[in-house]
DOTIKOL-189639 format. One record per atom (N, C-alpha, C): residue in three letters; chain; atom name; x, y, z. Coordinates in steps of 0.2 Angstrom, whole numbers, padded with zeros to 4 digits. Each point is the difference from the previous one (the first is absolute). Layout:
# residues N
[site "ALA","A","CA",[X,Y,Z]],
...
//
This chain:
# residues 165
[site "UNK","A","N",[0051,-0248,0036]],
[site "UNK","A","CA",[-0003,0005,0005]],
[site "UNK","A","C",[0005,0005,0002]],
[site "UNK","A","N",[0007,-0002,0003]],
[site "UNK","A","CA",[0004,0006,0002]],
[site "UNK","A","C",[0003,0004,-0005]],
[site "UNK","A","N",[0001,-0003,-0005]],
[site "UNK","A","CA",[0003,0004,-0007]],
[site "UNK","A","C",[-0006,0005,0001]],
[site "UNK","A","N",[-0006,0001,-0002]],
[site "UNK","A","CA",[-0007,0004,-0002]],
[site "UNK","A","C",[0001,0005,0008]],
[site "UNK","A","N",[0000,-0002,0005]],
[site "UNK","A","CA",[0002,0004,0006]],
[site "UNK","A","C",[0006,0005,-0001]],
[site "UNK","A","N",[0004,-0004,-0002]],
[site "UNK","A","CA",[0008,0003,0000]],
[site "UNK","A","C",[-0001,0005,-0005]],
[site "UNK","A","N",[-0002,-0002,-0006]],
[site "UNK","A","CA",[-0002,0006,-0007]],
[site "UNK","A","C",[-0006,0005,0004]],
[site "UNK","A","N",[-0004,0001,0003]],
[site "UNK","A","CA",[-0005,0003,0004]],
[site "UNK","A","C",[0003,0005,0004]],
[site "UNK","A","N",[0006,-0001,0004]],
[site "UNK","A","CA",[0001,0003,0005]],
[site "UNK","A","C",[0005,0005,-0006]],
[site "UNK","A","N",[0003,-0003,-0003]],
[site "UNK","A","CA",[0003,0004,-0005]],
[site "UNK","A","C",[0001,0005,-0005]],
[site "UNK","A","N",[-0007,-0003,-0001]],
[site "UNK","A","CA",[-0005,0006,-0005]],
[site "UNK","A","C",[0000,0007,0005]],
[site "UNK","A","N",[-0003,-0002,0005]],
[site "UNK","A","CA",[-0004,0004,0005]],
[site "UNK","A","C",[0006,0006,0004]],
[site "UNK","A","N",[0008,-0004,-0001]],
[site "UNK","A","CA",[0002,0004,0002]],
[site "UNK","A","C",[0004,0006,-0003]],
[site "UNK","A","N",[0001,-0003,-0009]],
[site "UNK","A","CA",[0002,0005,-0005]],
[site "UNK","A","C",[-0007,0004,-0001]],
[site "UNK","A","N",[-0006,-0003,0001]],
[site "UNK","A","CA",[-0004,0007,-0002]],
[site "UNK","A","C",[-0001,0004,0007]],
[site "UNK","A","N",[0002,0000,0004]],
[site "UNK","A","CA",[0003,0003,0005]],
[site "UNK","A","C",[0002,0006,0000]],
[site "UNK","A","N",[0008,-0003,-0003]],
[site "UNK","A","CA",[0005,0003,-0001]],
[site "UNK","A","C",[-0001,0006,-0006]],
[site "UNK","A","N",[-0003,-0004,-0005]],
[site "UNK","A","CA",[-0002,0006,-0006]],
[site "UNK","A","C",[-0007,0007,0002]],
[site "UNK","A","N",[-0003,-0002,0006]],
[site "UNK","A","CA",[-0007,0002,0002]],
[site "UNK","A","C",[0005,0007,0004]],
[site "UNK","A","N",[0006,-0003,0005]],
[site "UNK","A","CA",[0004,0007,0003]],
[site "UNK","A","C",[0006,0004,-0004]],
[site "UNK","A","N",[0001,-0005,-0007]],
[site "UNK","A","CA",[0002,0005,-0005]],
[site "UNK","A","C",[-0004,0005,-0003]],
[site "UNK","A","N",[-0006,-0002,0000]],
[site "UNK","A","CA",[-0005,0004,-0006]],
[site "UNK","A","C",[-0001,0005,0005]],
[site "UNK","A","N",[-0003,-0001,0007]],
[site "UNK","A","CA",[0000,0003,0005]],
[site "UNK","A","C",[0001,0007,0002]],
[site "UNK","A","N",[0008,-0003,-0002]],
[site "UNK","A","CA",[0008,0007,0002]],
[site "UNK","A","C",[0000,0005,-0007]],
[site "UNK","A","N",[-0002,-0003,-0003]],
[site "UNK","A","CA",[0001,0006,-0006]],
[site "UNK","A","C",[-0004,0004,0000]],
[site "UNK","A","N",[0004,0006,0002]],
[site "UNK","A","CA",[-0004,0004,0001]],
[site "UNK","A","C",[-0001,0006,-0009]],
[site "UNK","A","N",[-0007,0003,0002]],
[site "UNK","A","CA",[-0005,0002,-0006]],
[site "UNK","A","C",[0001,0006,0001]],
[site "UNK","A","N",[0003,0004,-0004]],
[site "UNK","A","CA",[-0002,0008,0000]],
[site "UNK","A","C",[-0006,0002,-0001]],
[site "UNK","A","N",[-0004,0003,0005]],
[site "UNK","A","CA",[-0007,0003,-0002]],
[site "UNK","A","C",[-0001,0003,0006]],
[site "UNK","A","N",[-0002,0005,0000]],
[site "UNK","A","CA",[-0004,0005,0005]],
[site "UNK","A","C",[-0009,-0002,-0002]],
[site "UNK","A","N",[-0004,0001,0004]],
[site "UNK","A","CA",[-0005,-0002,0001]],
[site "UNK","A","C",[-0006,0003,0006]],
[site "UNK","A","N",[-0003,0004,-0001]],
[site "UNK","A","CA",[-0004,0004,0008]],
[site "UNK","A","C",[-0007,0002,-0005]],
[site "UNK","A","N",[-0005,-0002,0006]],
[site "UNK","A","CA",[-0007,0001,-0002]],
[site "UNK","A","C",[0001,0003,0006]],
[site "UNK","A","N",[-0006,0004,0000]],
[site "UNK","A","CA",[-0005,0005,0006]],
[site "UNK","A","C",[-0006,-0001,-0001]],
[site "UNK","A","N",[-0003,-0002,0008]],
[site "UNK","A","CA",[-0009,-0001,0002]],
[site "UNK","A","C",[-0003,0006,-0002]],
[site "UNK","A","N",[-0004,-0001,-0005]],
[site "UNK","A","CA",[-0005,0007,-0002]],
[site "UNK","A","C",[-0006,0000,0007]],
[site "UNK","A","N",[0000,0003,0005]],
[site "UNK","A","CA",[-0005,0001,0008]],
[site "UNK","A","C",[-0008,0000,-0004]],
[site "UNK","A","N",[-0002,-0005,0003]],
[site "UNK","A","CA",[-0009,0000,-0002]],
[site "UNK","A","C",[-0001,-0001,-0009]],
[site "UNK","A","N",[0007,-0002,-0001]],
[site "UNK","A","CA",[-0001,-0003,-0008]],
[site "UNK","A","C",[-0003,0005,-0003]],
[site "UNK","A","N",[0004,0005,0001]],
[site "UNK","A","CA",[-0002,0010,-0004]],
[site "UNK","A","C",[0007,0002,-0002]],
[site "UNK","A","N",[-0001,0002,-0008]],
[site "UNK","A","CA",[0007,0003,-0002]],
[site "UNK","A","C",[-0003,0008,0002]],
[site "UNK","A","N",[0002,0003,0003]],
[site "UNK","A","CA",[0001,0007,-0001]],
[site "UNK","A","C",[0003,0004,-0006]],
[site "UNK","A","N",[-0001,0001,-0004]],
[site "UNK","A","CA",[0003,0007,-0005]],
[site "UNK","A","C",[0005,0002,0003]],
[site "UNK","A","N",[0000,0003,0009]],
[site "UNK","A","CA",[0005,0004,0001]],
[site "UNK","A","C",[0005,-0005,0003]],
[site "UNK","A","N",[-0001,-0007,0002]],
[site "UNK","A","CA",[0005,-0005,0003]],
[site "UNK","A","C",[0005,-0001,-0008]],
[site "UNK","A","N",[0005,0001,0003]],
[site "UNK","A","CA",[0005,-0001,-0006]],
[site "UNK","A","C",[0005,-0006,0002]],
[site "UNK","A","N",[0001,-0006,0001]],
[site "UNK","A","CA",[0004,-0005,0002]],
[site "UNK","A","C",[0007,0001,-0004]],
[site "UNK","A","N",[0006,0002,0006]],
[site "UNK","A","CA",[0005,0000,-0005]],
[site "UNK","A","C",[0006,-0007,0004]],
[site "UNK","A","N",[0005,0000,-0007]],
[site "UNK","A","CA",[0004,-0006,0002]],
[site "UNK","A","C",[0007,0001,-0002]],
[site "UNK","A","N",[0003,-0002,0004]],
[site "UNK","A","CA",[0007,0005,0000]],
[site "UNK","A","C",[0005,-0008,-0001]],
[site "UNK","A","N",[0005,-0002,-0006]],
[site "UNK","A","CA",[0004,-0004,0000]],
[site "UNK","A","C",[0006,0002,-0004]],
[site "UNK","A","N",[0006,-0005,0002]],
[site "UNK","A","CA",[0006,0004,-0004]],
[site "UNK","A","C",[0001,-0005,-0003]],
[site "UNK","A","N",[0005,0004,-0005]],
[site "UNK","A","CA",[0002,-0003,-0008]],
[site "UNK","A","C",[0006,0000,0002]],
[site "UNK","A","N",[0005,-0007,0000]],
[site "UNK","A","CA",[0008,-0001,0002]],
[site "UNK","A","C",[0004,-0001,-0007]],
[site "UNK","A","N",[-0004,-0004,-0004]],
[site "UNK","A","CA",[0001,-0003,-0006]],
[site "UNK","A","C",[-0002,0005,-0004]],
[site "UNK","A","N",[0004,0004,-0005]],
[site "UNK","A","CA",[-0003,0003,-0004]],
[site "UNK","A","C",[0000,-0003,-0009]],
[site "UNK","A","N",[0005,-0007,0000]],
[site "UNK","A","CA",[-0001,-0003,-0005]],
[site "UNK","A","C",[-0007,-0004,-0004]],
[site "UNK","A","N",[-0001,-0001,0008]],
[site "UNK","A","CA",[-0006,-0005,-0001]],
[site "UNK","A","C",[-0006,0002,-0001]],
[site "UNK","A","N",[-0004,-0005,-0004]],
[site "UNK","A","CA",[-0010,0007,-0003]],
[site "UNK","A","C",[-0002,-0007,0007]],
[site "UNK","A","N",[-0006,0005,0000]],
[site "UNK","A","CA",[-0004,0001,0006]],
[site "UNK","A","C",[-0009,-0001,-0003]],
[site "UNK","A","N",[-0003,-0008,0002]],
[site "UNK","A","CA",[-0008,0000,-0001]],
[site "UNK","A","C",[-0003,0007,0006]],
[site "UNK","A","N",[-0004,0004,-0002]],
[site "UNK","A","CA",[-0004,0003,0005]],
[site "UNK","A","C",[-0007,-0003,0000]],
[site "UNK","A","N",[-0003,0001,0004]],
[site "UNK","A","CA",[-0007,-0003,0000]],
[site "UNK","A","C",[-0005,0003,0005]],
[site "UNK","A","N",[-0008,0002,-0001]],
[site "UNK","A","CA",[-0003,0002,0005]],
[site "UNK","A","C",[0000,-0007,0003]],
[site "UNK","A","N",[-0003,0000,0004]],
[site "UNK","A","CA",[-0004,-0004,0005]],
[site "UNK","A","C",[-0005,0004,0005]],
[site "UNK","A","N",[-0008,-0006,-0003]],
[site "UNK","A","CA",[-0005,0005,0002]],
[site "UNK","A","C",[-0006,-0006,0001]],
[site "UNK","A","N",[-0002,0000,0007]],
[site "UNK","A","CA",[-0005,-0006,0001]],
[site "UNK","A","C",[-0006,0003,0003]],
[site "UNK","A","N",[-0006,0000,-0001]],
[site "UNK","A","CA",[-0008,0001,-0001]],
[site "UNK","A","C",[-0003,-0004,0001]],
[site "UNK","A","N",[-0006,0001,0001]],
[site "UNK","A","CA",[-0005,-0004,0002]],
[site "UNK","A","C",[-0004,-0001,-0006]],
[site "UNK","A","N",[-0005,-0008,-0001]],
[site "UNK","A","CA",[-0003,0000,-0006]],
[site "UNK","A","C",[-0005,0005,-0001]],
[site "UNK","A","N",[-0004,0005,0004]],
[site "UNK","A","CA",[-0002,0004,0000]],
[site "UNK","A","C",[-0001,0009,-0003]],
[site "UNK","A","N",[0009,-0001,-0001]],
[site "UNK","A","CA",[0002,0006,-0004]],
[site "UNK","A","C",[-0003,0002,-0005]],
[site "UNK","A","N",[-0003,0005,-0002]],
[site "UNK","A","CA",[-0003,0002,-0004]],
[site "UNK","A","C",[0002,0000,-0007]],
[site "UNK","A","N",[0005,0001,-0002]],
[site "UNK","A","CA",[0004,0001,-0008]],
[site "UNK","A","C",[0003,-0006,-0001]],
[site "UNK","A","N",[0001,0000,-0007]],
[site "UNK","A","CA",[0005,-0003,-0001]],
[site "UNK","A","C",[0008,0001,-0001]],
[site "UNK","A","N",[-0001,0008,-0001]],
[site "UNK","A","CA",[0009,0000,0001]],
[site "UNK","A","C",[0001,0006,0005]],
[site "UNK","A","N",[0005,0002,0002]],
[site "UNK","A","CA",[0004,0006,0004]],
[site "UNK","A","C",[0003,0005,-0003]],
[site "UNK","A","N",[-0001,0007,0001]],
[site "UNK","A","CA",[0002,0005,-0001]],
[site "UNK","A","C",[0005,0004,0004]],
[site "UNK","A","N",[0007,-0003,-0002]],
[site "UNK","A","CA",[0003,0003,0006]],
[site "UNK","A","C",[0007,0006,-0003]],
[site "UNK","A","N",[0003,0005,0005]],
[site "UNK","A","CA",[0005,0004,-0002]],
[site "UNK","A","C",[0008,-0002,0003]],
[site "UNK","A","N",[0003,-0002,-0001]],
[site "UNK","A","CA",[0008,-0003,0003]],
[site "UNK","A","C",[0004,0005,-0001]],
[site "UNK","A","N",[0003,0001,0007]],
[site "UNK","A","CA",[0005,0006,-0002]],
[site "UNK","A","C",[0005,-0003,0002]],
[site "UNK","A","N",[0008,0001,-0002]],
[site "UNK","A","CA",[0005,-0003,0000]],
[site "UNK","A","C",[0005,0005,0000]],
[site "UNK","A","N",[0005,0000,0007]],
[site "UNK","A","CA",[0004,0004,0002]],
[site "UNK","A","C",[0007,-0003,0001]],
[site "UNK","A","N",[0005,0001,-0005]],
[site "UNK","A","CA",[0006,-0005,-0002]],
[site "UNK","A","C",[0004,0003,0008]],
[site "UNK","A","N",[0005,-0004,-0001]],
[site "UNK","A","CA",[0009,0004,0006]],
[site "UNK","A","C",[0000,0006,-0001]],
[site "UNK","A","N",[0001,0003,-0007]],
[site "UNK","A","CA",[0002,0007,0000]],
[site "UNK","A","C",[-0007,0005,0001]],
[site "UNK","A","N",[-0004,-0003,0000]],
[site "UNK","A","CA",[-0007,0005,0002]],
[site "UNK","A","C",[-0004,0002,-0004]],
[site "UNK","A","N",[0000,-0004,-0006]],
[site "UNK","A","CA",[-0004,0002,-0008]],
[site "UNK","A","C",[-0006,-0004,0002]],
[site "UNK","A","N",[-0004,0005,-0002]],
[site "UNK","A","CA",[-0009,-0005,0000]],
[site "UNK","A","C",[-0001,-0001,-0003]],
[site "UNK","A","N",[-0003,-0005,-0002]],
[site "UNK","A","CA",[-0003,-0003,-0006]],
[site "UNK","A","C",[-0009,-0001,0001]],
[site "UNK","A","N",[-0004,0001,-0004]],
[site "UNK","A","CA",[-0008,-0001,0000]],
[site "UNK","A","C",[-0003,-0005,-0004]],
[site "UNK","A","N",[-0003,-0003,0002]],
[site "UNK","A","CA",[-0005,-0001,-0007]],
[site "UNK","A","C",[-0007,-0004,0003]],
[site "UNK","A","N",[-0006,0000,-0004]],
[site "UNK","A","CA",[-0005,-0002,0001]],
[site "UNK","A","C",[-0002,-0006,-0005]],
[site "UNK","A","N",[-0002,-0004,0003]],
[site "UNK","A","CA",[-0002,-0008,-0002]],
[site "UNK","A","C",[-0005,-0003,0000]],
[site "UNK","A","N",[-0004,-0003,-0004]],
[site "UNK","A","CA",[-0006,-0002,-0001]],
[site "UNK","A","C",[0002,-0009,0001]],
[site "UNK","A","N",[-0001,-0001,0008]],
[site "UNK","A","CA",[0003,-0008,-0002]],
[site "UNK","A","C",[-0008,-0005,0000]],
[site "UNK","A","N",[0000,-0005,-0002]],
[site "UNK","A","CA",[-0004,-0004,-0003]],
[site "UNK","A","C",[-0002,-0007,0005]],
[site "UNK","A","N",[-0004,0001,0005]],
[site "UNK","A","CA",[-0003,-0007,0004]],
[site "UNK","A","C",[-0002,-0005,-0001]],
[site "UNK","A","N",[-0004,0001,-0005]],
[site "UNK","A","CA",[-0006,-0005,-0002]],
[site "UNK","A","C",[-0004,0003,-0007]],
[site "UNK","A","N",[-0002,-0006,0000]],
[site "UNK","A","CA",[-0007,0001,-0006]],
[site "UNK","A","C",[-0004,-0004,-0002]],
[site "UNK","A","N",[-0008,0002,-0003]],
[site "UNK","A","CA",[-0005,-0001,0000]],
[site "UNK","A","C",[0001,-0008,-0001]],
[site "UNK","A","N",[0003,-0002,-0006]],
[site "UNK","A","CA",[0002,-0009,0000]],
[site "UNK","A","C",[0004,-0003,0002]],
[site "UNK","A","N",[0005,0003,0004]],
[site "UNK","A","CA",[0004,-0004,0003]],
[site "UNK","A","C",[-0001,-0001,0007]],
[site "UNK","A","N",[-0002,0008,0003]],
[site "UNK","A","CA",[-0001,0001,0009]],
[site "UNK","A","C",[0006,0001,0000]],
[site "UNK","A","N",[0002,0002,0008]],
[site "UNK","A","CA",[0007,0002,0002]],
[site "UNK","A","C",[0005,-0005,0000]],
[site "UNK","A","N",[0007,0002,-0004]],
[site "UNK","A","CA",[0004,-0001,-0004]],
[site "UNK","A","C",[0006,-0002,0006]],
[site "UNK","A","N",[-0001,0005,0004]],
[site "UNK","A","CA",[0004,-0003,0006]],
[site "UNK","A","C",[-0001,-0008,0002]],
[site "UNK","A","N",[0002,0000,0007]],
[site "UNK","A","CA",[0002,-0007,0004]],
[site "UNK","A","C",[-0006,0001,0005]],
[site "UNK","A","N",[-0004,-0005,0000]],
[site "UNK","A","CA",[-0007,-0001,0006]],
[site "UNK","A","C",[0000,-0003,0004]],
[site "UNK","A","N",[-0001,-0001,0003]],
[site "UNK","A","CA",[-0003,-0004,0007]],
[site "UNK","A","C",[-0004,0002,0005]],
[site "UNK","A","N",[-0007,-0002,0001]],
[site "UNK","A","CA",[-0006,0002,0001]],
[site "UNK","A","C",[0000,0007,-0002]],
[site "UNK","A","N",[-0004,0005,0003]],
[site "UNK","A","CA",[0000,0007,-0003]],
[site "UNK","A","C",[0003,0004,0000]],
[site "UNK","A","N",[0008,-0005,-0001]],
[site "UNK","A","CA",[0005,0005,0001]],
[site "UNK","A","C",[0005,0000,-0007]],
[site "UNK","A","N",[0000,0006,-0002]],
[site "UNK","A","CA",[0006,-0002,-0007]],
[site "UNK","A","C",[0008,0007,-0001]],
[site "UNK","A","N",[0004,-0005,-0002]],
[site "UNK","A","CA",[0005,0004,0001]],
[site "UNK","A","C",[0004,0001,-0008]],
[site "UNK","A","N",[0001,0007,-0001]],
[site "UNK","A","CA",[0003,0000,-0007]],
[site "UNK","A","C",[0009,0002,0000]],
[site "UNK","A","N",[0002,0000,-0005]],
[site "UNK","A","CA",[0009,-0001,0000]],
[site "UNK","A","C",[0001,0003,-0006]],
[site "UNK","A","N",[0000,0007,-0001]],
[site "UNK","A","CA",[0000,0003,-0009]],
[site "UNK","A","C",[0005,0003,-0001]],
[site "UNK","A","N",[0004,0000,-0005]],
[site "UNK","A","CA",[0006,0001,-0002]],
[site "UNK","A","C",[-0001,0007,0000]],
[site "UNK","A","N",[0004,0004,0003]],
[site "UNK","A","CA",[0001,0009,-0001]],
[site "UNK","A","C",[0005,-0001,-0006]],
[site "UNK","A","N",[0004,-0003,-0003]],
[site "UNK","A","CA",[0007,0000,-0003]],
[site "UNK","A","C",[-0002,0006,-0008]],
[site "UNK","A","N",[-0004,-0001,-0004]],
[site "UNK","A","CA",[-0003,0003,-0003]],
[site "UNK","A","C",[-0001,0008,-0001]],
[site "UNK","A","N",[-0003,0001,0008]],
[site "UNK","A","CA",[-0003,0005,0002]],
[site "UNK","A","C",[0007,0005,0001]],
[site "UNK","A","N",[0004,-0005,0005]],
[site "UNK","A","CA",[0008,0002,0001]],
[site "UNK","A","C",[0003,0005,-0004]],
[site "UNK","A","N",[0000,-0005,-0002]],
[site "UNK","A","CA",[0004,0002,-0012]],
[site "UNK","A","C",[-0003,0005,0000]],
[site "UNK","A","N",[-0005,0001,-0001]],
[site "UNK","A","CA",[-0004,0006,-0005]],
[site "UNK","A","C",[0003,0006,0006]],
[site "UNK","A","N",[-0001,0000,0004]],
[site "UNK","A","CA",[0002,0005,0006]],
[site "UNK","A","C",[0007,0003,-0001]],
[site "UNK","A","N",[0003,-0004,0000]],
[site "UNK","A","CA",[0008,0001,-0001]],
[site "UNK","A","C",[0003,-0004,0006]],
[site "UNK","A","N",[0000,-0005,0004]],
[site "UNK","A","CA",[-0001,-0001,0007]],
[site "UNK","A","C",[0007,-0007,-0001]],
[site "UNK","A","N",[0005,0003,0001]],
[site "UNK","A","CA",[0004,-0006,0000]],
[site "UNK","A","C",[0003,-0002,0004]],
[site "UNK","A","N",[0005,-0003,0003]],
[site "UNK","A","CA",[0003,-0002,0008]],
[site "UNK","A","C",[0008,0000,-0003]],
[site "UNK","A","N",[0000,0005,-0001]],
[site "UNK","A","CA",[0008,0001,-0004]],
[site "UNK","A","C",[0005,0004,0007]],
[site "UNK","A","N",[-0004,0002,0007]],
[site "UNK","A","CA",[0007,0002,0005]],
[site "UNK","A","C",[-0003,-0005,0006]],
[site "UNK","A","N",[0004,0000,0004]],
[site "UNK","A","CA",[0000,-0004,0004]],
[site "UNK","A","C",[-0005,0006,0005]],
[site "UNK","A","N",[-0002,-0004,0006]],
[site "UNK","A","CA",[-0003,0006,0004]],
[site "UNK","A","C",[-0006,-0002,0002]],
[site "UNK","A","N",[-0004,0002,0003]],
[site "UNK","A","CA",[-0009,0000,0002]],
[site "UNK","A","C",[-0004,0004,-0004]],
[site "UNK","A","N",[-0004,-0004,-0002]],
[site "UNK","A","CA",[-0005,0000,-0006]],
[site "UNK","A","C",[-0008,0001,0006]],
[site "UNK","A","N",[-0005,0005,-0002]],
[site "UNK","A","CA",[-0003,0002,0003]],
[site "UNK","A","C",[-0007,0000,-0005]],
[site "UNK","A","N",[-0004,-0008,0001]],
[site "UNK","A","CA",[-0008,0001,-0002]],
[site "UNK","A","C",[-0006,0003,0003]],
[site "UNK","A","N",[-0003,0005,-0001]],
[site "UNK","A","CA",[-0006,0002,0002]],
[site "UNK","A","C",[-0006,-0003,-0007]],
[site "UNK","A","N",[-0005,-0004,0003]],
[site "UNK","A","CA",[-0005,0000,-0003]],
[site "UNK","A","C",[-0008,0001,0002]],
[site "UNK","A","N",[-0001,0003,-0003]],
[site "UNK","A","CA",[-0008,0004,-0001]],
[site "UNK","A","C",[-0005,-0003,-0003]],
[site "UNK","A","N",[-0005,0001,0002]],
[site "UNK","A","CA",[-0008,-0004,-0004]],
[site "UNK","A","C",[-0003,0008,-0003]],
[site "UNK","A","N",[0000,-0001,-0005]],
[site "UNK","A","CA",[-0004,0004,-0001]],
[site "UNK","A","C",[-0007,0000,-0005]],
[site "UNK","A","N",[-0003,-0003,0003]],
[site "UNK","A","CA",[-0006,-0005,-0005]],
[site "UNK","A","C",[-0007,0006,0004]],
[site "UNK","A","N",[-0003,0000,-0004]],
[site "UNK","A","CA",[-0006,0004,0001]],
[site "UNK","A","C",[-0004,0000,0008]],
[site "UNK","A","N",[-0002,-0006,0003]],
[site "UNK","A","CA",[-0003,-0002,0005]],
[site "UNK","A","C",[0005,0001,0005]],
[site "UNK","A","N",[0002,0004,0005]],
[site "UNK","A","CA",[0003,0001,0006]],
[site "UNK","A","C",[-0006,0004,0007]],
[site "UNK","A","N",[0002,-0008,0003]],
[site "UNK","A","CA",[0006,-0003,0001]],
[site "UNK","A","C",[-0002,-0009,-0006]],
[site "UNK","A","N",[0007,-0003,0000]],
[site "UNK","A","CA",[-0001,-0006,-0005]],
[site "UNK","A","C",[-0002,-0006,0002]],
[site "UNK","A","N",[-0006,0001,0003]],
[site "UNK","A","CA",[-0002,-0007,0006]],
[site "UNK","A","C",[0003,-0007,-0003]],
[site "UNK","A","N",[0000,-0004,0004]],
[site "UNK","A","CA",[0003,-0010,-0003]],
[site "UNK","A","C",[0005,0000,0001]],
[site "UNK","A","N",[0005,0006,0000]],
[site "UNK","A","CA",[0009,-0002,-0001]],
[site "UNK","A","C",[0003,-0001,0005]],
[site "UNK","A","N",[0004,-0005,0003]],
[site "UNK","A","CA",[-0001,-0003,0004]],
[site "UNK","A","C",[0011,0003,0002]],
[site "UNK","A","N",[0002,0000,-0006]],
[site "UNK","A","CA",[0006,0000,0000]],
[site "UNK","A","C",[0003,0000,-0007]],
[site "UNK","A","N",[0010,0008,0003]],
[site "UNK","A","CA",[0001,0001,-0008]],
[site "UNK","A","C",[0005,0000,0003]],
[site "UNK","A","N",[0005,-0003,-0004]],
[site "UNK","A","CA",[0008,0000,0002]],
[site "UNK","A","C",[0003,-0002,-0007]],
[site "UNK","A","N",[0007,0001,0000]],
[site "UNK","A","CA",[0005,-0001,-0006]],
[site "UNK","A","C",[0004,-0007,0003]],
[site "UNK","A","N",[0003,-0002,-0007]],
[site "UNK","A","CA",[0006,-0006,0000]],
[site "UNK","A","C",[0004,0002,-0005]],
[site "UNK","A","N",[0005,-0001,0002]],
[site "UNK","A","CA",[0005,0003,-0007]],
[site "UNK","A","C",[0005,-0005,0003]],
[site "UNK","A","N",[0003,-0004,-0007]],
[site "UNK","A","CA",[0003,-0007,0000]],
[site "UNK","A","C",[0005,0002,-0004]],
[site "UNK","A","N",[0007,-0004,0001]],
[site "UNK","A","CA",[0005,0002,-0003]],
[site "UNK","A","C",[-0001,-0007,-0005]],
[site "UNK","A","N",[0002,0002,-0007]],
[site "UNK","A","CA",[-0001,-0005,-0006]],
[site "UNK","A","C",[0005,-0004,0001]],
[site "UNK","A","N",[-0002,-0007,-0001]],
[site "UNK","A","CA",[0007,-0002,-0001]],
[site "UNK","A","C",[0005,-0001,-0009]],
//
């Protein structure tokens, strides 16, 4: 019986130990959503997000993050990203991203009638010309521009951009 206690208390205090290693390491990601008020995008609300790039060796995940109510009318979003490097070059392009569909339903993350999606810009990046090759403040502005404005259900749109390992 004290071996089994003795082995208990000592499990419990390596996984401890490794619980405030895992803890301390810290994750290179930038990360910021903004409340859409009354759960309305405006066309003319442009949410931007300002992060710097230290590391110019390392690639970088981008990704929208965009949560909605089951209610939203479409299945995907039609948005414009403008992208304003250190030296001041702007970058544009326009996106047809994908929510959901007739047999699957929405493809994001749910819980009660709320769903949150996580889509890869990296693609979109590329085609643009969009690389993180100087150190400095990178400047996203993104735009709805989907036919129905204002974009009733959106509840919130923000970016994550994650340093690869």
């Amino acid at each position: 019986m004290r071996r089994a206690s003795r082995w208990l208390a000592q499990s419990i205090v390596w996984l401890s130990v490794l619980c405030i290693i895992e803890g301390c390491t810290q994750l290179e990601l930038y990360e910021k959503s903004v409340p859409l008020a009354a759960q309305r995008w405006e066309n003319t609300y442009r949410p931007t997000f300002d992060f710097i790039i230290k590391d110019t060796t390392a690639r970088y995940d981008v990704a929208l993050v965009l949560r909605h109510r089951d209610r939203y009318h479409y299945n995907n979003i039609w948005l414009r990203i403008s992208v304003t490097d250190p030296q001041g070059k702007n970058y544009s392009f326009e996106t047809d991203l994908l929510l959901g569909t007739n047999e699957k339903g929405w493809l994001g993350a749910g819980m009660d009638d709320i769903y949150e999606h996580r889509i890869s810009l990296q693609k979109e990046l590329l085609t643009a010309g969009v690389s993180f090759r100087q150190a400095g403040t990178y400047r996203f502005s993104i735009e709805q521009v989907m036919r129905e404005d204002p974009l009733e259900e959106v509840m919130n749109v923000g970016l994550r951009i994650e340093k690869k390992p």
